[in-house]
VORO-695962 format. One record per residue: residue number from 1; z, x, y of N, C-alpha, C in turn. Coordinates in steps of 0.2 Angstrom, whole numbers. Each point is the difference from the previous one (the first is absolute). Example, Ala and Ser with C-alpha at 12.3 -4.5 7.8 and 13.67 -1.06 7.14 Angstrom:
<site num="1" n_Z="39" n_X="66" n_Y="-28" ca_Z="0" ca_X="-4" ca_Y="6" c_Z="0" c_X="4" c_Y="6"/>
<site num="2" n_Z="-4" n_X="-2" n_Y="5" ca_Z="1" ca_X="4" ca_Y="6" c_Z="3" c_X="-4" c_Y="5"/>
This chain:
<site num="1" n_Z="-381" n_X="645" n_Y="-415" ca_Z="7" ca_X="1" ca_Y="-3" c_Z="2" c_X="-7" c_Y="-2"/>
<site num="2" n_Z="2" n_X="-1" n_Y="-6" ca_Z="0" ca_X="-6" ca_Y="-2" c_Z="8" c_X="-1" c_Y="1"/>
<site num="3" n_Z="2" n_X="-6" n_Y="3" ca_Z="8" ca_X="-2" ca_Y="1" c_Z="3" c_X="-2" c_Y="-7"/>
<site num="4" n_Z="7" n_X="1" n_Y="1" ca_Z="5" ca_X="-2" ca_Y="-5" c_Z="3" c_X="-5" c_Y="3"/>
<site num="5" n_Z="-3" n_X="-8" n_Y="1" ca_Z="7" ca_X="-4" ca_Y="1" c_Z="4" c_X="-1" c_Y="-2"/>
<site num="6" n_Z="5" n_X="-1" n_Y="0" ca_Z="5" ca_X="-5" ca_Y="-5" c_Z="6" c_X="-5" c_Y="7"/>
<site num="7" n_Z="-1" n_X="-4" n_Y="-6" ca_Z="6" ca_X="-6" ca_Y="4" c_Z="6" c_X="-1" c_Y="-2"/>
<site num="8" n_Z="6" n_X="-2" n_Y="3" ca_Z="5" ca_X="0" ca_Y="-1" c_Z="4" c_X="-6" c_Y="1"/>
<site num="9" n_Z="2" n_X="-5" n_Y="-6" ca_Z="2" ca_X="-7" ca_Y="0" c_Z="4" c_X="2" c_Y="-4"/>
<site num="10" n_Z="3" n_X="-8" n_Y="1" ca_Z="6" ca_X="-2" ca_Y="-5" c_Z="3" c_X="-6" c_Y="2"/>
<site num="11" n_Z="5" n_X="-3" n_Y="-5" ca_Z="4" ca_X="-5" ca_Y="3" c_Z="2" c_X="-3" c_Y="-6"/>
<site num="12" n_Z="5" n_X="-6" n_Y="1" ca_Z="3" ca_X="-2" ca_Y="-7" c_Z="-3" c_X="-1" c_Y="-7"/>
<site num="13" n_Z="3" n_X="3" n_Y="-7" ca_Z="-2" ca_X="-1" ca_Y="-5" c_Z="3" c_X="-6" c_Y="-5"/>
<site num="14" n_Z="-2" n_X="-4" n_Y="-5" ca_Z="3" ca_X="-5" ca_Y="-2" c_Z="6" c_X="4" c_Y="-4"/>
<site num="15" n_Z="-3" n_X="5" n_Y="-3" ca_Z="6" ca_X="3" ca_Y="-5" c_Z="-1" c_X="7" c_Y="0"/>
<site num="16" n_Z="6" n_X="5" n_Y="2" ca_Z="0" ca_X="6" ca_Y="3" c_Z="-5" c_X="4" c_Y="-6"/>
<site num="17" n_Z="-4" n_X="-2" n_Y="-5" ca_Z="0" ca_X="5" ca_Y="-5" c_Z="-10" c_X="-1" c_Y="-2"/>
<site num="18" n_Z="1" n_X="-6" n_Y="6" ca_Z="-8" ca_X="1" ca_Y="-2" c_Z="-3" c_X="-1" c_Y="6"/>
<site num="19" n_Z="-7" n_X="-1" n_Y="4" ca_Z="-2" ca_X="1" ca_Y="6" c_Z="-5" c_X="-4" c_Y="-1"/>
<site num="20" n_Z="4" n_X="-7" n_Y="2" ca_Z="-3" ca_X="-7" ca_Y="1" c_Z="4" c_X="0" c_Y="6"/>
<site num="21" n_Z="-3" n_X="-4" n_Y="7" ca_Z="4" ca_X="-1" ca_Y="6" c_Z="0" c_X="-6" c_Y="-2"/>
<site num="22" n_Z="7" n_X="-2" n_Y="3" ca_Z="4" ca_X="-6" ca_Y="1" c_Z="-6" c_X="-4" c_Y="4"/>
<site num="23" n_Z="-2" n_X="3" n_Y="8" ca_Z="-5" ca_X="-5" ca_Y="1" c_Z="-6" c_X="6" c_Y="7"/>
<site num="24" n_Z="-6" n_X="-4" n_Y="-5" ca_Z="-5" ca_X="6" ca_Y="4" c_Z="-1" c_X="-1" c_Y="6"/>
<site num="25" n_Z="3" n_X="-7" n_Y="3" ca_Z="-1" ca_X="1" ca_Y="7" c_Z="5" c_X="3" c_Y="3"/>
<site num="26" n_Z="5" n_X="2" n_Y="-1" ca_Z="7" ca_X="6" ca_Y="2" c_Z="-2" c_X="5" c_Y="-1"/>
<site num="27" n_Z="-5" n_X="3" n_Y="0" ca_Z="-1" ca_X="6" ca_Y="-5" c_Z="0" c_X="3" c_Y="12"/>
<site num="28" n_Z="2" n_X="6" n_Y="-4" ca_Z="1" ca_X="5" ca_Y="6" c_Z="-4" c_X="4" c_Y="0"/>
<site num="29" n_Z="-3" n_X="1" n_Y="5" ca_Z="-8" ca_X="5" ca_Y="1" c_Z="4" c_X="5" c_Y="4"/>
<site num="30" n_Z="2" n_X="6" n_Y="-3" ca_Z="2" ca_X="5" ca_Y="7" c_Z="-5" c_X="4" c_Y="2"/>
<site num="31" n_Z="-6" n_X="2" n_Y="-2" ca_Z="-4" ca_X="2" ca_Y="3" c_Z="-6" c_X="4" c_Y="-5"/>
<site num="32" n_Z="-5" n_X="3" n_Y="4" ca_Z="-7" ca_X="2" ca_Y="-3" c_Z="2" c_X="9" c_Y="2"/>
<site num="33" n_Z="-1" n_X="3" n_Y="-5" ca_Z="1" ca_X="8" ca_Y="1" c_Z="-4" c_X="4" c_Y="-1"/>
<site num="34" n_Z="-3" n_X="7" n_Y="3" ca_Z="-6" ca_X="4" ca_Y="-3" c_Z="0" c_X="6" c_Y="-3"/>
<site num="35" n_Z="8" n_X="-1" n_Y="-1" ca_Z="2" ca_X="6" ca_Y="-8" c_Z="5" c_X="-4" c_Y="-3"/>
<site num="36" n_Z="4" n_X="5" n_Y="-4" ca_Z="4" ca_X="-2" ca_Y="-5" c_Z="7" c_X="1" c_Y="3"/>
<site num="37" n_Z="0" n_X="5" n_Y="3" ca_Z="5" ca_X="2" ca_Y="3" c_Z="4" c_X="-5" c_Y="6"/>
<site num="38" n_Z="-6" n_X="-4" n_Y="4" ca_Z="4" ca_X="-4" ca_Y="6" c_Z="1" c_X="-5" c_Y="-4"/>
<site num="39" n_Z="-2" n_X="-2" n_Y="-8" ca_Z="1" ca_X="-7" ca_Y="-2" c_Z="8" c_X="1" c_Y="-4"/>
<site num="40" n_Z="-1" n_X="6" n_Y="-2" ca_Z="7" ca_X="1" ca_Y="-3" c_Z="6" c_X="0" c_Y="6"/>
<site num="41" n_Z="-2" n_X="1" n_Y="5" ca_Z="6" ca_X="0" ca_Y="5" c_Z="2" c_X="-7" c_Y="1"/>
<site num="42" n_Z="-5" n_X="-4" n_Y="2" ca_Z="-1" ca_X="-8" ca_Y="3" c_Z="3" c_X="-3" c_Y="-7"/>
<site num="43" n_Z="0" n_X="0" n_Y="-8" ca_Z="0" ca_X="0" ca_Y="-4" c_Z="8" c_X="1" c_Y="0"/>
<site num="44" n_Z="4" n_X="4" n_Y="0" ca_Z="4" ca_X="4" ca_Y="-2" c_Z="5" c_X="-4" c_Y="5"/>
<site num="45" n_Z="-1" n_X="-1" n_Y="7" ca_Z="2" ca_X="0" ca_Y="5" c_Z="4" c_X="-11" c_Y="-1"/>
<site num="46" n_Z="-4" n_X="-2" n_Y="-3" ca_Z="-2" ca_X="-7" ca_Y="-3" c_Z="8" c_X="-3" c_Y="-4"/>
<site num="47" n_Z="-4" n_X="7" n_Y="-6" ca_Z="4" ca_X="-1" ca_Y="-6" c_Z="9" c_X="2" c_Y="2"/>
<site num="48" n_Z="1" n_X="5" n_Y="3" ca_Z="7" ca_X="1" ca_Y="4" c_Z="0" c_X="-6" c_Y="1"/>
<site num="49" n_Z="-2" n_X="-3" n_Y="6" ca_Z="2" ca_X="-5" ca_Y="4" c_Z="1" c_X="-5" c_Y="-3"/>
<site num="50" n_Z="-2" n_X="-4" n_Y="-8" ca_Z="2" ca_X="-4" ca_Y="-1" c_Z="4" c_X="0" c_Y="-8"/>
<site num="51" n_Z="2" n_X="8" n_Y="-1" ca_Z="3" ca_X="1" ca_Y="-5" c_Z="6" c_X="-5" c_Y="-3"/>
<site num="52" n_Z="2" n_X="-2" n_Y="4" ca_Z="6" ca_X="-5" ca_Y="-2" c_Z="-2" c_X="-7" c_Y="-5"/>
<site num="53" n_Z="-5" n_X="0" n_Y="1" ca_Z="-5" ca_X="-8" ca_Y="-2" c_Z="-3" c_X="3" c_Y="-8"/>
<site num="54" n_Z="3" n_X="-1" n_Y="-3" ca_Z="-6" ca_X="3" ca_Y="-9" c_Z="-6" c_X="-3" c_Y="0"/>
<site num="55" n_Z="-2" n_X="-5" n_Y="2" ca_Z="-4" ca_X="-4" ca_Y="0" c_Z="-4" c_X="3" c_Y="5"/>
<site num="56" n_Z="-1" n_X="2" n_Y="3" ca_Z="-4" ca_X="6" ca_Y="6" c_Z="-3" c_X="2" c_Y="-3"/>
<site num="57" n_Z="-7" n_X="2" n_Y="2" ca_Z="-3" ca_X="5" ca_Y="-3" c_Z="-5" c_X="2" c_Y="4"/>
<site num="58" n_Z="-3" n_X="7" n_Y="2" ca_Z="-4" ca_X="2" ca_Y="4" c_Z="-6" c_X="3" c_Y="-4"/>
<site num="59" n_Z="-6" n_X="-1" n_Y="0" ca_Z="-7" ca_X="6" ca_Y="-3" c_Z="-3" c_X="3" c_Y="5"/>
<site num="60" n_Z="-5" n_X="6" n_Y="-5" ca_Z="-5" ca_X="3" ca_Y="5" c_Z="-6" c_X="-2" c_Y="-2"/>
<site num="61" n_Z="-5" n_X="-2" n_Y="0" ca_Z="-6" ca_X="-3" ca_Y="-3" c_Z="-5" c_X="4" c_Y="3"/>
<site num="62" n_Z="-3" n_X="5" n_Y="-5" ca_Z="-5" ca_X="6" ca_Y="3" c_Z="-5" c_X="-3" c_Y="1"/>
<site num="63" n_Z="-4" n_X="-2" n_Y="4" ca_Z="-5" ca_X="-5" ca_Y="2" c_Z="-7" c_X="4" c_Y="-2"/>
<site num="64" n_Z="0" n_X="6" n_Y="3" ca_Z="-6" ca_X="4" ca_Y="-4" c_Z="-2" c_X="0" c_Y="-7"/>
<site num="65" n_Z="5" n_X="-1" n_Y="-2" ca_Z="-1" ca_X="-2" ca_Y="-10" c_Z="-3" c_X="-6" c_Y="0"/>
<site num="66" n_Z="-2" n_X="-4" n_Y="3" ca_Z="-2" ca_X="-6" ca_Y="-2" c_Z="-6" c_X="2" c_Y="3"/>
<site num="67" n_Z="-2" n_X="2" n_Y="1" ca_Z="-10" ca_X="1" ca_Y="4" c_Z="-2" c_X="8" c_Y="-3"/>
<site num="68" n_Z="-5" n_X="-2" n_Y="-3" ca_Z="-3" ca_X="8" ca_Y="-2" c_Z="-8" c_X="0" c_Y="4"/>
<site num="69" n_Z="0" n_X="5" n_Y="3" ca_Z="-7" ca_X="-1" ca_Y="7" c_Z="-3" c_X="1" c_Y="-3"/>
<site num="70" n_Z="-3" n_X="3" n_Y="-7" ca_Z="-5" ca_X="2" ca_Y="-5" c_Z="-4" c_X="-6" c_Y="-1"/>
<site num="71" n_Z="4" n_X="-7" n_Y="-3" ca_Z="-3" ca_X="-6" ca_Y="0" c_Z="-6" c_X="-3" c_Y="4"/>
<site num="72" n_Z="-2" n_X="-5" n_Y="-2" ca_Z="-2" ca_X="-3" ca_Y="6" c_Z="3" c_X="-5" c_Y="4"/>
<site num="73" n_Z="-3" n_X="-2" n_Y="5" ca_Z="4" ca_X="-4" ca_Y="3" c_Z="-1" c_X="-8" c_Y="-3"/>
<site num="74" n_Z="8" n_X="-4" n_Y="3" ca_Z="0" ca_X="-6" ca_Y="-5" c_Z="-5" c_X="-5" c_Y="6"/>
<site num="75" n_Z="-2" n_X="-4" n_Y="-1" ca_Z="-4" ca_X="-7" ca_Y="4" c_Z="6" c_X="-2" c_Y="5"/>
<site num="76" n_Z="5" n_X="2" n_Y="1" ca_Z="5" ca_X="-3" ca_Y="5" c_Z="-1" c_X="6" c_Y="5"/>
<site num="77" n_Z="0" n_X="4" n_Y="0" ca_Z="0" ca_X="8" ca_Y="4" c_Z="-5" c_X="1" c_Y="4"/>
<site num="78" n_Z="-9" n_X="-5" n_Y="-5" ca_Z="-5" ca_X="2" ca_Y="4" c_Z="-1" c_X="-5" c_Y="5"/>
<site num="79" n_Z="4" n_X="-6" n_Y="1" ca_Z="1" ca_X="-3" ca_Y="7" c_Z="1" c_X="0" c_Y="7"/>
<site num="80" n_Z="0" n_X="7" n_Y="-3" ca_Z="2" ca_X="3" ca_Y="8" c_Z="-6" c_X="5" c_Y="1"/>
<site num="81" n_Z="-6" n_X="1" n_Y="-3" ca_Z="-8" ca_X="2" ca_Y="3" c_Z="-4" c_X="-5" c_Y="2"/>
């Protein structure tokens, strides 16, 4: 069964309108998810909480999308045989 991670971060933008962090060591990791639905909550739950701040901003970053197991494996992967 192949998993769906996604991650859920955020944290100050320079300017509310484009999604450049003010600074990437502030950046807020809330957590690693194995569907879509627990990131939306963690996501969701984020976004409330820092609603008052324009400057906030929360993502879901589908981690699956960035690996296709079809591929081969890259030289950094087989490090670990």
């Amino acid at each position: 069964m192949t998993q769906r991670l996604h991650l859920v971060f955020g944290g100050e933008l320079v300017d509310p309108t484009r999604s450049a962090f003010k600074s990437v060591e502030d950046i807020h990791i809330v957590g690693m998810f194995p569907d879509y639905a627990s990131a939306y909550n963690a996501w969701k739950a984020e976004a409330q909480r820092t609603v008052d701040n324009a400057h906030m901003r929360y993502f879901i970053a589908h981690l699956h999308r960035l690996r296709d197991e079809e591929t081969e494996a890259s030289p950094t992967e087989e490090l670990d045989n």
